[in-house]
N, C-alpha and C positions, 0 to 999 in steps of 0.2 A: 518440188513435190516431195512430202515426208512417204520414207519407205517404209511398207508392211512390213509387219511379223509374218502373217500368215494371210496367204492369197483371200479369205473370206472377211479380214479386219476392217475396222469402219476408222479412218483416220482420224486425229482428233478435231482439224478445222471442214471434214465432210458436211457435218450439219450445218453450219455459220455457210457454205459455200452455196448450198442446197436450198437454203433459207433464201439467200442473195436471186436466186436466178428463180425462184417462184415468186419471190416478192415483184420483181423486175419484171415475170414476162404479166404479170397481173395488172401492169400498168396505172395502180390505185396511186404511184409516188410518182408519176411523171412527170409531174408540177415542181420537184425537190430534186436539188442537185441529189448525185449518188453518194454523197459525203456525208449528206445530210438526215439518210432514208434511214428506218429503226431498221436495227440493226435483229437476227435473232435471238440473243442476249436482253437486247432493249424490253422488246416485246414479254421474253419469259421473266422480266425482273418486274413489269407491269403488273402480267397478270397474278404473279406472287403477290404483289402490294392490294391489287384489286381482292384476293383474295384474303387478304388482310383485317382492309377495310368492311368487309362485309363477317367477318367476324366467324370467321375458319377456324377450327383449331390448326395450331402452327404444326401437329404432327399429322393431321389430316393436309396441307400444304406441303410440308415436307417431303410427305411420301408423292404427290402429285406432281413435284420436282423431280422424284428421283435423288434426296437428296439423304446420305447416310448420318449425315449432321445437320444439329438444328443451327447450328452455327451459321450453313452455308446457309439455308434459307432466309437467317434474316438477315447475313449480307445482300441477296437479292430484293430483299425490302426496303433496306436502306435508299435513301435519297430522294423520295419520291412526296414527302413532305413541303410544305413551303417553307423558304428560309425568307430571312430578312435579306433585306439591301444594305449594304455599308457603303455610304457614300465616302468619297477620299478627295480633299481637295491637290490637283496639282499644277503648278505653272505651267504652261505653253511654252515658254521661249522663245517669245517672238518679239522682232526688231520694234514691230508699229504694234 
């Protein structure tokens, strides 16, 4: 466990911890290993893109991030696009 500054500080993994055990006692991922469950990152890079897509201004998003650069919000945008598939052929190595 990371140690305070000062007895009122909010550690930095509090929130992702906080996130984890509302998500969990909600029972909505039961079905999904714990590995597997969005994570609260997941969710906030989501709804960044969601509000993307529907055509936000990026400094109306920004500020609804919390975020003092526009840099970081469209890293939380990032990836949420389709890519392609690159298929690679490789041998097996197998006897038979």
């Amino acid at each position: 466990m990371e140690a305070k500054e000062h007895w009122s500080s909010v550690t930095p993994d509090y929130l992702t911890k906080e996130f984890t055990k509302a998500r969990d006692a909600a029972h909505a991922y039961d079905h999904i290993g714990p590995a597997e469950r969005p994570t609260f990152h997941e969710v906030r890079a989501l709804g960044s893109w969601l509000y993307e897509q529907q055509e936000f201004l990026e400094e109306y998003v920004q500020a609804r991030l919390g975020h003092s650069d526009a840099k970081m919000t469209r890293h939380y945008q990032e990836g949420h696009t389709e890519k392609t598939i690159e298929y690679q052929t490789v041998g097996a190595d197998l006897k038979y």
